[in-house]
C-alpha positions in Angstrom: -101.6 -4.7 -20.8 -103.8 -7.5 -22.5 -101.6 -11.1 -22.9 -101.0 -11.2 -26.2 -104.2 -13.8 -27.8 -103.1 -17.4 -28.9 -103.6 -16.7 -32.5 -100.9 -13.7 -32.4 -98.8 -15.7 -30.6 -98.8 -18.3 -33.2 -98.3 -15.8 -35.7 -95.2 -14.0 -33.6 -93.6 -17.8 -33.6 -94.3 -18.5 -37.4 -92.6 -14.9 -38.1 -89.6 -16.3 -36.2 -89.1 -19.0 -37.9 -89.7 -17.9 -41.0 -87.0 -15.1 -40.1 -84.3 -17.8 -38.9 -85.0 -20.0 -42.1 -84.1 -17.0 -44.3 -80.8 -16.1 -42.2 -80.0 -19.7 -42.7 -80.5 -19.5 -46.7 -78.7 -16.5 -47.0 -75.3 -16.9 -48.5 -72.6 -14.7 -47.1 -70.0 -13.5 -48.9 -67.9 -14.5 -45.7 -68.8 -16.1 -42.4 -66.3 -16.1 -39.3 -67.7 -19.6 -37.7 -67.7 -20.3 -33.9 -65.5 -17.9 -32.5 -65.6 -15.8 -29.2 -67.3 -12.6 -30.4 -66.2 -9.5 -28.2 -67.9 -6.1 -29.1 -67.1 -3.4 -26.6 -70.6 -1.2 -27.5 -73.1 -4.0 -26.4 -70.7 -5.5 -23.8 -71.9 -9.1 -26.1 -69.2 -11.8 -25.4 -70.0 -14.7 -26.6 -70.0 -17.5 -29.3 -71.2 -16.3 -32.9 -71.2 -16.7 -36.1 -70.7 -13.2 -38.0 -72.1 -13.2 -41.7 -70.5 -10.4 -44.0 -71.8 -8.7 -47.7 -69.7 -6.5 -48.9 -67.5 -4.2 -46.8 -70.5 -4.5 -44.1 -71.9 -6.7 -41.0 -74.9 -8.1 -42.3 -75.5 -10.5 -39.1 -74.5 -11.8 -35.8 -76.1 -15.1 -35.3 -76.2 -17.8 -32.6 -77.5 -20.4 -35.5 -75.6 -21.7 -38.5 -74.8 -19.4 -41.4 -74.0 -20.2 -45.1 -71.2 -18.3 -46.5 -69.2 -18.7 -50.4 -65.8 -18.3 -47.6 -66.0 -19.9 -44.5 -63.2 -19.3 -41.8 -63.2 -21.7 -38.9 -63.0 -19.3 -35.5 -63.3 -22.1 -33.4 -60.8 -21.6 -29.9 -60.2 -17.7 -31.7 -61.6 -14.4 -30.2 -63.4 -11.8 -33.2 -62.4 -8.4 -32.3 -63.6 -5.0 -34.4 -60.8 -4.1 -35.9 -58.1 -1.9 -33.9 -58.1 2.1 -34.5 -54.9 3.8 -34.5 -55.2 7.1 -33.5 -51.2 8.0 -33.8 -49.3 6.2 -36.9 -46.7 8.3 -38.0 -45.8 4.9 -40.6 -48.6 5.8 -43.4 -46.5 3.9 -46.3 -47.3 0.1 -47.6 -44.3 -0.8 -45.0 -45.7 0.4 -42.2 -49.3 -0.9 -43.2 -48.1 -4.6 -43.4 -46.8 -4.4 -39.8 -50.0 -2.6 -39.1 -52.7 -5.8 -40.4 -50.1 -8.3 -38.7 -50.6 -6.6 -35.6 -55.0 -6.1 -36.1 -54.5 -3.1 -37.0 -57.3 -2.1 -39.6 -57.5 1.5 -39.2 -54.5 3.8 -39.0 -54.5 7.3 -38.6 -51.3 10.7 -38.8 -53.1 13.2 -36.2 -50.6 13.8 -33.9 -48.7 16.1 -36.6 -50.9 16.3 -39.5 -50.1 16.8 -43.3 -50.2 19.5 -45.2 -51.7 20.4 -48.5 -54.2 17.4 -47.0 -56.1 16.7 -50.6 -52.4 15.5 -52.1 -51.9 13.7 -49.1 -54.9 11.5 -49.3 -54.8 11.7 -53.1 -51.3 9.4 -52.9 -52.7 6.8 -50.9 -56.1 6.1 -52.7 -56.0 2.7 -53.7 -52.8 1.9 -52.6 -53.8 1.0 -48.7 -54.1 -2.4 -47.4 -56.0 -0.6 -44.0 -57.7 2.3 -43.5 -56.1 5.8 -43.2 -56.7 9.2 -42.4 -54.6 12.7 -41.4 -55.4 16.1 -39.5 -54.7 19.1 -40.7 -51.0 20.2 -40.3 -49.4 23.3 -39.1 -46.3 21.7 -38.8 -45.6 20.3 -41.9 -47.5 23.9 -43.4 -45.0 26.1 -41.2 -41.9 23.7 -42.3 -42.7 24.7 -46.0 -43.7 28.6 -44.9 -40.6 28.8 -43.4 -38.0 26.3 -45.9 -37.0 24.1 -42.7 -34.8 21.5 -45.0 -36.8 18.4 -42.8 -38.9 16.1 -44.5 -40.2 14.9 -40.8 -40.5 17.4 -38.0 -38.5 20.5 -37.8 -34.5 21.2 -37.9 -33.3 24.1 -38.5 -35.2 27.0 -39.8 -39.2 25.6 -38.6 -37.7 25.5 -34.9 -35.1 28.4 -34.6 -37.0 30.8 -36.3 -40.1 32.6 -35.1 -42.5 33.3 -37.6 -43.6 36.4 -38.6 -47.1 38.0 -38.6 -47.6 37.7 -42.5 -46.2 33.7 -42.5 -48.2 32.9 -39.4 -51.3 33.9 -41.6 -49.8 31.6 -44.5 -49.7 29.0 -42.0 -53.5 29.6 -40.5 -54.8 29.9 -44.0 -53.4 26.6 -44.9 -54.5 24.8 -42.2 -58.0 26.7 -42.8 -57.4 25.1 -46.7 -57.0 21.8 -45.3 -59.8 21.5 -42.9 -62.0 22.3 -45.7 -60.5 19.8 -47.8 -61.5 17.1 -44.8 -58.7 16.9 -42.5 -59.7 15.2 -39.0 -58.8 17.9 -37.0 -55.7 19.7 -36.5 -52.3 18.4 -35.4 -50.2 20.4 -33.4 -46.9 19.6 -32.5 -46.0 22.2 -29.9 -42.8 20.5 -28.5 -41.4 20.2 -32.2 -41.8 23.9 -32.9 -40.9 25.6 -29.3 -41.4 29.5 -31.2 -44.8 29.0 -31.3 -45.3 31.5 -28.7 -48.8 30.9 -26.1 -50.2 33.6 -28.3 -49.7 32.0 -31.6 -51.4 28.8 -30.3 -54.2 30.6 -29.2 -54.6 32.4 -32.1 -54.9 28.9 -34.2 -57.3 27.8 -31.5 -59.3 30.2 -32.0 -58.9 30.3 -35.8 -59.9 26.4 -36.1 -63.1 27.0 -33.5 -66.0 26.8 -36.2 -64.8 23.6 -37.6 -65.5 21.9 -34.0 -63.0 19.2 -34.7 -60.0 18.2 -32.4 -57.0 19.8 -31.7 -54.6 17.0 -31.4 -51.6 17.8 -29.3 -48.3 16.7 -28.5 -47.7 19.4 -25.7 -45.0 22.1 -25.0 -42.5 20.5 -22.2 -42.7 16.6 -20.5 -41.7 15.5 -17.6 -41.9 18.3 -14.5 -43.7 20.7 -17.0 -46.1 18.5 -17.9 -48.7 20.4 -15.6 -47.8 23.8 -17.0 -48.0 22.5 -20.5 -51.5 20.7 -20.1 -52.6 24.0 -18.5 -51.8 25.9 -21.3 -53.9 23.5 -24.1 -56.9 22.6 -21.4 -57.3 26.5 -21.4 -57.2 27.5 -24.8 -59.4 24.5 -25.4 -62.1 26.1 -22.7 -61.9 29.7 -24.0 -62.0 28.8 -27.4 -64.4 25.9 -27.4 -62.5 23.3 -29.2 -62.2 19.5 -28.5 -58.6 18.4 -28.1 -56.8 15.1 -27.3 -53.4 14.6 -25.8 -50.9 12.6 -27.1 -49.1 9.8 -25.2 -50.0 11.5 -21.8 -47.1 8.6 -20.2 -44.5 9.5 -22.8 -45.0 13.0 -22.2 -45.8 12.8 -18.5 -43.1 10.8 -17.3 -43.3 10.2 -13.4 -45.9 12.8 -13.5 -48.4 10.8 -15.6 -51.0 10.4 -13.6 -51.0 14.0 -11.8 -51.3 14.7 -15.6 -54.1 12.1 -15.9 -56.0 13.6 -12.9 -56.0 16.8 -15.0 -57.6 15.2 -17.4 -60.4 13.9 -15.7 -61.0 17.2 -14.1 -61.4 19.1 -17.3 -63.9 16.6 -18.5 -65.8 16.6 -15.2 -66.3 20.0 -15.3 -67.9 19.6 -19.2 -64.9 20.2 -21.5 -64.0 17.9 -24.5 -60.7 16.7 -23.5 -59.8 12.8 -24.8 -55.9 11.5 -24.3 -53.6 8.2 -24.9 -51.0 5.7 -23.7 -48.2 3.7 -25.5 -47.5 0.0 -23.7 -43.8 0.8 -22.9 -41.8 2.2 -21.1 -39.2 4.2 -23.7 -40.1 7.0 -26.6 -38.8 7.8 -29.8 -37.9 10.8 -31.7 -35.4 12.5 -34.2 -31.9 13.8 -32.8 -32.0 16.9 -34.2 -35.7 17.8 -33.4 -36.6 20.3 -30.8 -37.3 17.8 -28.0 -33.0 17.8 -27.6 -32.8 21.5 -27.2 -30.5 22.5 -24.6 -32.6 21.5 -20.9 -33.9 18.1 -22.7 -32.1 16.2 -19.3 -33.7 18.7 -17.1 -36.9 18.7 -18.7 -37.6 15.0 -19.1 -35.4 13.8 -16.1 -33.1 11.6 -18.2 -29.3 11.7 -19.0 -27.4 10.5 -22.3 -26.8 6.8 -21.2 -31.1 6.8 -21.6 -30.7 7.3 -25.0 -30.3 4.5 -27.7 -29.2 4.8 -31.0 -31.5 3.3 -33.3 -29.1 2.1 -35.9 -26.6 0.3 -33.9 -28.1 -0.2 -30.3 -25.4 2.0 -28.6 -26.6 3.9 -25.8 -25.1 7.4 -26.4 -22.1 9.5 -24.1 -22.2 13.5 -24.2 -19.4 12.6 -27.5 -21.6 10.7 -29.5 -24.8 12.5 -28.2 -23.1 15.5 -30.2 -22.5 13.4 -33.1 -25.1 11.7 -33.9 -27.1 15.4 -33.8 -25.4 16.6 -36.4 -25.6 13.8 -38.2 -29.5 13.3 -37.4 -31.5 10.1 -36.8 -33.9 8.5 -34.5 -33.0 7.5 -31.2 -35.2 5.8 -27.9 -35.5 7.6 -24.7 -35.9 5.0 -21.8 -38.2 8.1 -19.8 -41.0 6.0 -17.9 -41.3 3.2 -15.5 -43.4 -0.2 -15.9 -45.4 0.7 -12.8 -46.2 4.4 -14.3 -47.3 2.2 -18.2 -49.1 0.1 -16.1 -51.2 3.0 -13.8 -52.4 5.0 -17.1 -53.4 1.8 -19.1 -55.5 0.9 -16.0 -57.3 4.3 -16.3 -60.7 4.0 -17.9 -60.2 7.0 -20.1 -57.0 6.1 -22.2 -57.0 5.3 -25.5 -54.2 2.8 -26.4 -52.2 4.3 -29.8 -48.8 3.8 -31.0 -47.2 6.5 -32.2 -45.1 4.2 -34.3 -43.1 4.7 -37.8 -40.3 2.0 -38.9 -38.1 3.0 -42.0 -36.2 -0.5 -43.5 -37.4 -2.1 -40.1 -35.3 0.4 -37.8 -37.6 2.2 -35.5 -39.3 1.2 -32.1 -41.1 -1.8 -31.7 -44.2 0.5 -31.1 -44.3 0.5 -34.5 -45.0 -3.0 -35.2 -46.1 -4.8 -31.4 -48.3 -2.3 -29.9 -51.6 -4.3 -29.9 -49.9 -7.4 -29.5 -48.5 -6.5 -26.4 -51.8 -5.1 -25.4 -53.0 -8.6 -25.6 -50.4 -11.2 -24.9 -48.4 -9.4 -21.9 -50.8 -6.9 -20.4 -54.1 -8.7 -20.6 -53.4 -12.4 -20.4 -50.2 -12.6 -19.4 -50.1 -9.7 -16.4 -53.6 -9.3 -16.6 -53.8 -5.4 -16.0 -56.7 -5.2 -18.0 -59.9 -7.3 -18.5 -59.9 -8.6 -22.0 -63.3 -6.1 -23.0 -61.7 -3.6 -21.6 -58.2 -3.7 -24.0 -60.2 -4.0 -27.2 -62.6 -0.8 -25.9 -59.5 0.9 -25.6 -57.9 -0.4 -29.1 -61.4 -0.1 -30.9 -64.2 1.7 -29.5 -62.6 4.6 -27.7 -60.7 5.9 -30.6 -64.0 5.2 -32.7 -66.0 7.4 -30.9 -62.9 10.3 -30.3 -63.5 11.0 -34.2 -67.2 10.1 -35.2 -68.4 13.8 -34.7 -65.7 15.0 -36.8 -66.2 11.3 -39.7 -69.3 10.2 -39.3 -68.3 7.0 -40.8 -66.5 6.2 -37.5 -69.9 5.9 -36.4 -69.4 2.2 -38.1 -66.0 1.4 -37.0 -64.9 -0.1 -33.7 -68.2 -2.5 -33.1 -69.1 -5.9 -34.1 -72.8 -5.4 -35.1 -75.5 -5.9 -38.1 -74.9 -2.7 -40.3 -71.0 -2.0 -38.8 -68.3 -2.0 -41.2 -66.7 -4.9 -42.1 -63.1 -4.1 -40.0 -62.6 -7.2 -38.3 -59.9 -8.5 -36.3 -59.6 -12.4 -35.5 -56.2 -13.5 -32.7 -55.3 -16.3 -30.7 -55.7 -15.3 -27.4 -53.3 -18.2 -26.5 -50.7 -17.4 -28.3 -51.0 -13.5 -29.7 -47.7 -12.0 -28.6 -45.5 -9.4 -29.9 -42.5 -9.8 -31.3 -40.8 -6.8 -31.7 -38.0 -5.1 -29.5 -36.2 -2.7 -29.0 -33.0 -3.9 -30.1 -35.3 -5.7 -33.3 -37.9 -3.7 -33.8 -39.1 -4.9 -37.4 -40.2 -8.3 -35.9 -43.8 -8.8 -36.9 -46.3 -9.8 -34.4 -47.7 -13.2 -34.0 -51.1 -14.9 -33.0 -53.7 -12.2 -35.8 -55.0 -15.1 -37.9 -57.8 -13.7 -40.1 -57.7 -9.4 -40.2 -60.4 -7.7 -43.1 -60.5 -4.5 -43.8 -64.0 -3.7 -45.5 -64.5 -7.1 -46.1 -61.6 -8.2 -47.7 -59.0 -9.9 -46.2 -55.5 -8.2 -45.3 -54.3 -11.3 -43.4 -55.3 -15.2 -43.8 -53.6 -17.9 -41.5 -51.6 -15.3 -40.0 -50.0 -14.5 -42.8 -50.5 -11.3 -45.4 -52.5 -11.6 -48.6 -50.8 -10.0 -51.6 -51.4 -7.5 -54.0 -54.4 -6.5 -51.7 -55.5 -3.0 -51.1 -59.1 -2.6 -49.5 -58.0 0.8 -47.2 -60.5 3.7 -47.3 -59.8 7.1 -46.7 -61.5 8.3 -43.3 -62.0 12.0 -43.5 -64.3 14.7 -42.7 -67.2 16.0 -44.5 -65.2 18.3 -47.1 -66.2 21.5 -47.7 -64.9 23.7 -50.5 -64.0 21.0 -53.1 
């Protein structure tokens, strides 16, 4: 190839300046100054300045940048914002723990909602981040059925075994809310344990032509954790749909990683099969659900003194076990081990989520410290991951679980000209969470600057007011 003539060469270097004297005149609507830029697609780590129009990127620059807001970055790492694949929480409550802890993005696909079109219809303008929901069997069979429940099943949902007529209610509604742009479907097998392995089938195969994912908490935990992923990995192979398992080391137990092994050899051998982790070592869940049916010790290989009360702390006897069951509420099960959390978060394939939903600030800390944790204790702290490799797993991975199904995930989880304007900004000194178990509504500390679409949701580490920028993320609707 001919070296380029001195004239062109002249010209290439007058284009270049020319092209860094415009970036430098054009005014920003924002500009995050000086601070470490981390984006998982391009592996960049480094010092920029990020310029943002609207609700979109519009540069990262090594030279200066005018902007009508300028936030100081200096000594701060700029994340994408984080993508929460498994937020039960999806009211102005839950959202405010959610920016204070860089969440941007926060989705209910675990189990769903149901009609989907109200659903997202309540929450238009009314969301300081991002949110999103799968279609829902559960909630559809809850009101095919009249289970009393507002939540998961109780009474009529999980004894009862629906009949062939209500079982084609149920398919048609979830068929009704696919259309109407739901991310997939949600399927809470565990919370619904009449679902027979035919009936699950039959909604795999139902939901096929859609091509989205099935998103599954499975059957039984613990020692049946390998039956149970055996019954989902085949359905997903005979019936050629994409599905992603819930908190694989809530549901796994001591068995997580024979679980995890499973998962890699599904994908190895060409099948669409994406899962999760939570960073601790106890779940949550209603009383009265299905997961406390008679062989819940057996099953997850815990006893009653492993169970917490949420509302007063107590851990619970075989008395007050009974009680409270009646009664209903949420309790935690202490199920997993720190060296079991620690294994699955290592694994390059898990998607960090939280499964989290606090009501008046009772809950678990999940709720309102995942990320936090992610970064203060397990990457600088214990330093279990690399720093890139906790925000690909916050960001990036869920981004790219969902952008076949939304293509505007396509323009979530990177920092890049043209991405959208979800932006996370910590301390990395000091970004710690601060919720517990025995506090769980304890916001997190060390998020100083967090936009969603441009705006922001949290300045100085503390919320903006009477701010709503959240979009709906949903699939291309169909029949509307």
């Amino acid at each position: 190839m001919p070296k380029p003539t001195k004239h062109v060469e002249i010209v290439r270097i007058f284009l270049l300046l020319a092209f860094a004297r415009m970036l430098s005149a054009q005014t920003y609507d924002v500009v995050l100054q000086g601070g470490r830029v981390l984006d998982p697609e391009s592996g960049l780590d480094g010092v920029r300045n990020i310029g943002i129009i609207g609700n979109r990127i519009a540069a990262v620059s090594t030279r200066p940048i005018q902007g009508k807001v300028i936030v100081n970055a200096t000594g701060l790492d700029v994340a994408p914002g984080f993508i929460d694949l498994h937020s039960h929480g999806q009211d102005d409550e839950n959202y405010r723990f959610k920016a204070l802890d860089g969440v941007t993005t926060a989705l209910e696909l675990e189990l769903g909602a149901s009609p989907v079109a109200a659903w997202y219809s309540a929450r238009e303008g009314k969301a300081r981040v991002n949110f999103g929901a799968s279609a829902g069997p559960i909630p559809a069979r809850m009101a095919v059925m009249g289970d009393t429940s507002h939540y998961i099943p109780r009474d009529a949902a999980l004894n009862g075994t629906a009949a062939p007529e209500q079982q084609a209610t149920i398919l048609a509604a979830v068929q009704k809310d696919l259309n109407d742009g739901g991310l997939g479907v949600g399927l809470g097998i565990e919370f619904a344990p009449k679902q027979t392995p035919t009936e699950v089938l039959d909604l795999f195969y139902a939901v096929a032509k859609w091509h989205r994912p099935i998103f599954l908490h499975l059957r039984r935990p613990g020692d049946h954790v390998i039956e149970s992923l055996q019954e989902v990995i085949a359905d997903a192979a005979v019936a050629g749909v994409p599905i992603h398992v819930m908190h694989i080391n809530g549901t796994g137990g001591m068995r997580t990683m024979d679980a995890l092994r499973m998962v890699d050899g599904a994908r190895a051998r060409g099948l669409d099969v994406t899962t999760e982790i939570y960073p601790y070592i106890a779940g949550s869940a209603p009383i009265e659900s299905g997961l406390f049916d008679p062989g819940w010790q057996e099953n997850r290989g815990i006893t009653y003194s492993d169970l917490m009360w949420v509302a007063t702390g107590e851990r619970l006897t075989s008395e007050t076990f009974d009680h409270y069951r009646r009664q209903g509420g949420r309790l935690i099960m202490f199920l997993n081990s720190e060296e079991t959390v620690r294994n699955a978060m290592r694994h390059p394939m898990t998607i960090v989520a939280s499964d989290g939903l606090l009501t008046n600030g009772q809950g678990h800390p999940r709720g309102a410290g995942t990320y936090a944790r992610i970064l203060g204790k397990y990457v600088r702290e214990d330093r279990v991951l690399s720093l890139m490799e906790a925000i690909r797993k916050c960001s990036l991975l869920p981004a790219q679980r969902l952008e076949m199904t939304a293509p505007q995930m396509r323009h979530k989880g990177r920092l890049k000209v043209g991405a959208d304007a979800d932006v996370t900004v910590f301390d990395p000194a000091h970004v710690i969470d601060k919720a517990t178990f025995e506090r769980p509504g304890q916001f997190s500390e060390g998020f100083r600057y967090v936009l969603v679409n441009g705006q922001f949701v949290v300045r100085d580490g503390k919320l903006e007011q009477g701010v709503f920028p959240g979009k709906a993320v949903r699939a291309p609707t169909i029949d509307r």
